[in-house]
FIVO-417527 format. One record per residue: x, y, z of N, C-alpha, C in turn. Coordinates in steps of 0.02 Angstrom, whole numbers. Example, Ala and Ser with C-alpha at 12.3 -4.5 7.8 and 13.67 -1.06 7.14 Angstrom:
# residues 2
+--------+--------+--------+--------+--------+--------+--------+--------+--------+
!    npx !    npy !    npz !   capx !   capy !   capz !    cpx !    cpy !    cpz !
+--------+--------+--------+--------+--------+--------+--------+--------+--------+
!    660 !   -284 !    390 !    615 !   -225 !    390 !    660 !   -165 !    390 !
!    642 !   -112 !    354 !    684 !    -53 !    357 !    645 !      2 !    394 !
+--------+--------+--------+--------+--------+--------+--------+--------+--------+
***
This chain:
# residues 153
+--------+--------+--------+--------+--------+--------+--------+--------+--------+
!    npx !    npy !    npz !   capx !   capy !   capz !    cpx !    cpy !    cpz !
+--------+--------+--------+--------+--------+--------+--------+--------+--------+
!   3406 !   6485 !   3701 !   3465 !   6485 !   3659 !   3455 !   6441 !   3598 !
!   3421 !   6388 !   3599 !   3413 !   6337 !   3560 !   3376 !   6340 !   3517 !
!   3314 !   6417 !   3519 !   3277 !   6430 !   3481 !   3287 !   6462 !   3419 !
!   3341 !   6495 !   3403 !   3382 !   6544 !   3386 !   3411 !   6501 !   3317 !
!   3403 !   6430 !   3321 !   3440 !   6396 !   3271 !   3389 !   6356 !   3254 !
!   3387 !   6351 !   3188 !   3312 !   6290 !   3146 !   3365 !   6225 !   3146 !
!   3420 !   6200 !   3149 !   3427 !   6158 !   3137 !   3513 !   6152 !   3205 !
!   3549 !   6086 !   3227 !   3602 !   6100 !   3273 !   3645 !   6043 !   3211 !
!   3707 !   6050 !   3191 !   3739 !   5995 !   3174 !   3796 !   5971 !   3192 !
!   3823 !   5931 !   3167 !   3892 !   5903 !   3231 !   3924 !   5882 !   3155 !
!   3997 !   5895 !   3181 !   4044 !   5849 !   3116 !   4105 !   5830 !   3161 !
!   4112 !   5750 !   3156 !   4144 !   5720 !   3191 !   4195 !   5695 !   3136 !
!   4261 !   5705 !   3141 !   4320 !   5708 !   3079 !   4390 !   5673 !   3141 !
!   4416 !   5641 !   3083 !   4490 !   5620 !   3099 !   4547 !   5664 !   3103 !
!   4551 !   5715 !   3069 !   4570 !   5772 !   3041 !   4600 !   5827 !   3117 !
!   4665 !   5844 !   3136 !   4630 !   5893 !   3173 !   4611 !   5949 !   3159 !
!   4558 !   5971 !   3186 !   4548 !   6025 !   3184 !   4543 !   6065 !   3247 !
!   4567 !   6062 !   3272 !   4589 !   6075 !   3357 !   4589 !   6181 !   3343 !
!   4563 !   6210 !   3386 !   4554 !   6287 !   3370 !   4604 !   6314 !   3405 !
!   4658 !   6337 !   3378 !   4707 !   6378 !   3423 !   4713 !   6463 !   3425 !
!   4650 !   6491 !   3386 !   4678 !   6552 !   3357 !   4742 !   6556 !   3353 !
!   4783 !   6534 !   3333 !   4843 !   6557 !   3308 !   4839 !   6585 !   3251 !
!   4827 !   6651 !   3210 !   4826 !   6651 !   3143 !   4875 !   6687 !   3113 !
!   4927 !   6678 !   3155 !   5002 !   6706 !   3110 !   5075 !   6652 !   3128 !
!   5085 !   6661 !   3078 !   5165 !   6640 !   3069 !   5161 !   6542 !   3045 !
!   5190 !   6495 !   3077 !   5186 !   6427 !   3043 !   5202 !   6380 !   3103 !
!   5206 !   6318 !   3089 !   5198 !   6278 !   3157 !   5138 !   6238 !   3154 !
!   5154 !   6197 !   3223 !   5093 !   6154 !   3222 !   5037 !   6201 !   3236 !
!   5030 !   6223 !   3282 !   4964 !   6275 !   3308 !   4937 !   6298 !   3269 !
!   4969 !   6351 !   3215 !   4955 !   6378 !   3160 !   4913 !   6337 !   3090 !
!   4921 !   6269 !   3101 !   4928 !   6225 !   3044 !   4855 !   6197 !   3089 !
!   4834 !   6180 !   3149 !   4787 !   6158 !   3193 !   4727 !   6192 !   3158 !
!   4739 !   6252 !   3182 !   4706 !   6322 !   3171 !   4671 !   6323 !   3095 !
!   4735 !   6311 !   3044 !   4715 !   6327 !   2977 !   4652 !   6276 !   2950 !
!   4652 !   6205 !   2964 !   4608 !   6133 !   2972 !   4550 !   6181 !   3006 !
!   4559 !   6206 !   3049 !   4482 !   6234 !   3074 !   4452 !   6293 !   3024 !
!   4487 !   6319 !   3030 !   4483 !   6380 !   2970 !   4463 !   6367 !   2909 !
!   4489 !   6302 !   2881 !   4469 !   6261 !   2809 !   4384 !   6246 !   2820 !
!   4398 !   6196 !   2870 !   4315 !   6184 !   2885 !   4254 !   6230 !   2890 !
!   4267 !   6310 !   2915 !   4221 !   6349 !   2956 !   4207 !   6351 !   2879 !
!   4283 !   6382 !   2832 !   4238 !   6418 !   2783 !   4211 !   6378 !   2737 !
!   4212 !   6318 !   2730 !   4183 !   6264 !   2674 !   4109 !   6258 !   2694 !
!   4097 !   6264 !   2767 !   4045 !   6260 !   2796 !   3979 !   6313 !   2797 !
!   4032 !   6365 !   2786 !   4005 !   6446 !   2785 !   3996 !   6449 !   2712 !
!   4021 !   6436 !   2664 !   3999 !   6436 !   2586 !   3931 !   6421 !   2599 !
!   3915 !   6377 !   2609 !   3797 !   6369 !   2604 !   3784 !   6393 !   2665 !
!   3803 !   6415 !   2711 !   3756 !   6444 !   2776 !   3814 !   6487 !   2810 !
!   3765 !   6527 !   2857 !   3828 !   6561 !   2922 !   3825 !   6513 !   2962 !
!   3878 !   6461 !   2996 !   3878 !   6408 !   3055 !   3888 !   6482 !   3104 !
!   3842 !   6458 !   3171 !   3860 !   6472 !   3230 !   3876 !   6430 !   3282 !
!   3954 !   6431 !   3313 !   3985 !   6393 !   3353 !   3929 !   6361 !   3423 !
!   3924 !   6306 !   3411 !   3878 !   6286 !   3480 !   3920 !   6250 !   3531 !
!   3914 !   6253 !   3578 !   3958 !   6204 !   3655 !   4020 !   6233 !   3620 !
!   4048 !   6286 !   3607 !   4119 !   6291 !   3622 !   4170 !   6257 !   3532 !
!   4227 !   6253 !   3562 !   4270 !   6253 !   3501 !   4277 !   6181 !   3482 !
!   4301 !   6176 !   3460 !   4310 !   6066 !   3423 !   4319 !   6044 !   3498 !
!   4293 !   5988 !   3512 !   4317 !   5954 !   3554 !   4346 !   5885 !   3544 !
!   4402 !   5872 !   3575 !   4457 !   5806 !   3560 !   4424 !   5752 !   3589 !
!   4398 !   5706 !   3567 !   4377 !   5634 !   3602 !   4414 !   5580 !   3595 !
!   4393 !   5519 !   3579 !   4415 !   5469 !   3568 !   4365 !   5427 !   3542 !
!   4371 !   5383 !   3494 !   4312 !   5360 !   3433 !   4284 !   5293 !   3482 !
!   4334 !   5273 !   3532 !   4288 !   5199 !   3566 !   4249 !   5232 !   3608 !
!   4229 !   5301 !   3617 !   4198 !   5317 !   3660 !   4109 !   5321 !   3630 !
!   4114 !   5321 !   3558 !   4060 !   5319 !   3517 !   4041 !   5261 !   3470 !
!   4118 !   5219 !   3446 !   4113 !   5187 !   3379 !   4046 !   5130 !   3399 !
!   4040 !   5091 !   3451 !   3999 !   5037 !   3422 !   3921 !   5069 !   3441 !
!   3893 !   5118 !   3473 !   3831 !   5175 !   3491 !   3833 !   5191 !   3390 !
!   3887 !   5190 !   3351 !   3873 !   5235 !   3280 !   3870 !   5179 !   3245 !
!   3914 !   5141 !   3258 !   3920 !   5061 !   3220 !   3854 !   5016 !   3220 !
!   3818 !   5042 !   3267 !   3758 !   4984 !   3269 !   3707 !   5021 !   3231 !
!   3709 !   5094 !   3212 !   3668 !   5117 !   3179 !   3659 !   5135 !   3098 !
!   3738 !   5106 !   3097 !   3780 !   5104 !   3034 !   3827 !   5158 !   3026 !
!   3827 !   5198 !   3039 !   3886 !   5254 !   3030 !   3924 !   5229 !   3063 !
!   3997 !   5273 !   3018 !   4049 !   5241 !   3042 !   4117 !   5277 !   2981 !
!   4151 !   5278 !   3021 !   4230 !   5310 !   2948 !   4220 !   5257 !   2938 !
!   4270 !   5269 !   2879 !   4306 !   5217 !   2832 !   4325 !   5156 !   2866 !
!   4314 !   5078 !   2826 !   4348 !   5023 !   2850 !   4413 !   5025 !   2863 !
!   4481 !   5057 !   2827 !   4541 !   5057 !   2834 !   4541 !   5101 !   2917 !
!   4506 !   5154 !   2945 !   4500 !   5179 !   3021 !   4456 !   5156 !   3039 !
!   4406 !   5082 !   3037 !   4360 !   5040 !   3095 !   4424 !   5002 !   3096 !
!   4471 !   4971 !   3065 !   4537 !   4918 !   3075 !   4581 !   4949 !   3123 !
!   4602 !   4994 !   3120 !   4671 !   5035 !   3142 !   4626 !   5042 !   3226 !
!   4559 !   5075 !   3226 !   4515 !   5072 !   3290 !   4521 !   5006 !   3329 !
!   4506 !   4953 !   3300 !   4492 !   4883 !   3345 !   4562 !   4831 !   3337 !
!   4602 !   4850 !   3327 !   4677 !   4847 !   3317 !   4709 !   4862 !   3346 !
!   4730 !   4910 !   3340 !   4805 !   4948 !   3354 !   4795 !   5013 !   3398 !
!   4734 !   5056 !   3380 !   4737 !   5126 !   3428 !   4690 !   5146 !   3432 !
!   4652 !   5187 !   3493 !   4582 !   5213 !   3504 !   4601 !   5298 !   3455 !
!   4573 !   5287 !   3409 !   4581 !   5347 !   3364 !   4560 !   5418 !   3379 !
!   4584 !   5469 !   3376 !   4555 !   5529 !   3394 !   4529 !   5557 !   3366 !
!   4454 !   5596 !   3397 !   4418 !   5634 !   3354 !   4399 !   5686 !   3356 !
!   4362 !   5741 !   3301 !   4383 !   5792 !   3330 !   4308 !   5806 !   3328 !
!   4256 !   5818 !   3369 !   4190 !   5849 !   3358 !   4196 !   5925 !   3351 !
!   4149 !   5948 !   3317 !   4121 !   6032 !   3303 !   4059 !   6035 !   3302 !
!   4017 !   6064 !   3345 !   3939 !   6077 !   3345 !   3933 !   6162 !   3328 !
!   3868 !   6144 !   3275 !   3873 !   6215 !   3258 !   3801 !   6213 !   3239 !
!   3780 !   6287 !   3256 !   3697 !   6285 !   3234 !   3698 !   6341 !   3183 !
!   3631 !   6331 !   3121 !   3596 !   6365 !   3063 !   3530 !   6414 !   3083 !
!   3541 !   6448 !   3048 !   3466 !   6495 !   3075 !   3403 !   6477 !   3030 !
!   3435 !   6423 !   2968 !   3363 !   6399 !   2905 !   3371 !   6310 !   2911 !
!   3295 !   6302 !   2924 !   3305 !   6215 !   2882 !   3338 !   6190 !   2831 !
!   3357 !   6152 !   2814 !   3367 !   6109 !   2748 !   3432 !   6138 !   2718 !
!   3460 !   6186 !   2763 !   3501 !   6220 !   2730 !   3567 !   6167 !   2666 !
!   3587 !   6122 !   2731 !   3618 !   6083 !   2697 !   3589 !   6019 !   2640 !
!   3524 !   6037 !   2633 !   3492 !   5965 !   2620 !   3457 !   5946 !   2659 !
!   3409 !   5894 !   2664 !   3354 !   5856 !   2672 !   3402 !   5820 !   2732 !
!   3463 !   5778 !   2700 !   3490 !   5737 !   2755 !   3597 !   5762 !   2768 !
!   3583 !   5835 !   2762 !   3642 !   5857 !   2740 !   3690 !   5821 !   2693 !
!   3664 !   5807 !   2616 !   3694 !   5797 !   2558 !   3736 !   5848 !   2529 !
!   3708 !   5911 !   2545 !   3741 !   5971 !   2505 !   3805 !   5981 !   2554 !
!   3815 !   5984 !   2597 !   3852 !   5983 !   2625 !   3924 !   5924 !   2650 !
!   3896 !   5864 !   2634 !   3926 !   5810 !   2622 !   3970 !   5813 !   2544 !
!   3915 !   5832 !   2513 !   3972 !   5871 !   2430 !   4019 !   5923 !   2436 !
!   3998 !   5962 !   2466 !   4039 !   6038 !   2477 !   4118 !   5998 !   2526 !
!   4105 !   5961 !   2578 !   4148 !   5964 !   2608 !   4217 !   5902 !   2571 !
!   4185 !   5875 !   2519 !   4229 !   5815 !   2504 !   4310 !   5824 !   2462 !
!   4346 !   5783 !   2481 !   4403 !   5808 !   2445 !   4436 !   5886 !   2467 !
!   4394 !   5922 !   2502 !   4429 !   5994 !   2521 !   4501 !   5966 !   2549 !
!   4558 !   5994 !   2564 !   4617 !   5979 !   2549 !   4647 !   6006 !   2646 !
!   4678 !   5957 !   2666 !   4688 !   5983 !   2741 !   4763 !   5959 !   2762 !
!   4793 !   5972 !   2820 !   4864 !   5976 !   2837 !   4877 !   5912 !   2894 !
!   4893 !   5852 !   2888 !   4903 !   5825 !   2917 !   4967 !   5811 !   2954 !
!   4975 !   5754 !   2997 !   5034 !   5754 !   3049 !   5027 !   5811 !   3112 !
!   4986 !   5798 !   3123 !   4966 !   5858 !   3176 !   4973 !   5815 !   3258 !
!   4874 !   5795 !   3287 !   4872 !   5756 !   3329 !   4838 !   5714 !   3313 !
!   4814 !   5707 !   3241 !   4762 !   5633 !   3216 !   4830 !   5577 !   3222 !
!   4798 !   5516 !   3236 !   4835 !   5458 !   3257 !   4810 !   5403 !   3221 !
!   4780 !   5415 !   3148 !   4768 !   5378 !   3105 !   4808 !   5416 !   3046 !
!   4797 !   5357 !   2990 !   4843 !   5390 !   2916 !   4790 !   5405 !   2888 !
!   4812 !   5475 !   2855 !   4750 !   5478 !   2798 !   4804 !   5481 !   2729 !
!   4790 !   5440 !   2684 !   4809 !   5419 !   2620 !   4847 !   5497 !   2596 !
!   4758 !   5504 !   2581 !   4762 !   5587 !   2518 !   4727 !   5639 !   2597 !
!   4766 !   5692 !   2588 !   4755 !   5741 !   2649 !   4712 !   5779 !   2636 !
!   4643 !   5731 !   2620 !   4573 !   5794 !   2647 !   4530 !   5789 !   2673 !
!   4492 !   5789 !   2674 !   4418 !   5780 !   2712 !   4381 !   5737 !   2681 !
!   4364 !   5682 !   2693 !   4341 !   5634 !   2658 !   4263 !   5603 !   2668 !
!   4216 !   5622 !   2640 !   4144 !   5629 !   2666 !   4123 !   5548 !   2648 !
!   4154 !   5522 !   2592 !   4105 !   5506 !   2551 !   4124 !   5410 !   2518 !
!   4193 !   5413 !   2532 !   4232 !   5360 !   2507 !   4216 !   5284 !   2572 !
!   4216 !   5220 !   2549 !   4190 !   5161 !   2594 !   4244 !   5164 !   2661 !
!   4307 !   5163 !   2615 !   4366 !   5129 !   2649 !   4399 !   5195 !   2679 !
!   4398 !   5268 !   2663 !   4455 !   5318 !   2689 !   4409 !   5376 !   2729 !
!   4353 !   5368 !   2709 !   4292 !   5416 !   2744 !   4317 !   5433 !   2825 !
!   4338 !   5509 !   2835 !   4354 !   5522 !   2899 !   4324 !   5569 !   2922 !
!   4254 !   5590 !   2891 !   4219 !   5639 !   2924 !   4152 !   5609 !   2929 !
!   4110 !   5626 !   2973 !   4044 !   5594 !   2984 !   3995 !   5679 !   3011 !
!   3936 !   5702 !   2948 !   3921 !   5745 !   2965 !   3840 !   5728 !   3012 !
!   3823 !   5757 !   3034 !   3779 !   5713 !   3087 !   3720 !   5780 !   3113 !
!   3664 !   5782 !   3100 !   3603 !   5835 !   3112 !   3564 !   5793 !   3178 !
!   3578 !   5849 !   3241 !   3560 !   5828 !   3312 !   3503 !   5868 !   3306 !
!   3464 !   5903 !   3263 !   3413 !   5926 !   3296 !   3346 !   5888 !   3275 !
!   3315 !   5894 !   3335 !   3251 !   5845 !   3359 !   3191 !   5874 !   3351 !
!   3154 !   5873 !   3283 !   3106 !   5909 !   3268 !   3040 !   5868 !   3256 !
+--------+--------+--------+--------+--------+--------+--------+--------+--------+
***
């Protein structure tokens, strides 16, 4: 199965993007749905993603932060505070595999551009604030997506 893809990537976001197929009418579900829908196709602009392990999965960031923290990754300082503070933040993983190398870049840069500022629906089940409601790749302090290349070549 694993052969089938040159490269596996993971995007771990504050954002939900929780998959409900819901794709009619309005509501939270619908609004869940649309955050996933935003992502596939921002994602799908430079490559076809193929869904790997299934649909977003809901975690919790203390289950990873200081394993990412010691390696330096990490969201934004304003969500490492709100984390070691006040609430174990929720996150939303998506693994998805490419059928070409480099697609996104050398260290997925192109893709870190493509996805920044894209514009998303909050008040959902994220349990952090996001300022400005988008996807934030790139900023010190509001950064709520972390794109991350698992394959071991």
């Amino acid at each position: 199965m694993l052969e089938q893809y040159k490269e596996i990537w993971a995007i771990k976001t504050l954002v939900d993007i929780t998959k409900t197929n819901v794709v009619r009418g309005t509501g939270k579900l619908r609004n869940q749905q649309r955050n996933f829908e935003t992502l596939l196709q921002t994602v799908n602009i430079l490559s076809q993603a193929w869904e790997f392990g299934g649909p977003p999965k809901r975690e919790t960031w203390g289950e990873f932060q200081k394993a990412f923290k010691d390696t330096g990754v990490a969201f934004g300082t304003k969500h490492e505070f709100s984390q070691e503070m006040m609430v174990d933040l929720n996150v939303w993983t998506w693994r998805f595999g490419v059928e070409h190398s480099e697609v996104f870049g050398k260290h997925g840069e192109l893709l870190v551009n493509q996805l920044h500022n894209i514009p998303v629906i909050t008040e959902l089940d994220e349990n952090c604030h996001l300022d400005v409601p988008v996807f934030d790749t790139q900023s010190t302090e509001n950064r709520n997506v972390l794109i991350i290349c698992e394959t071991l070549l």
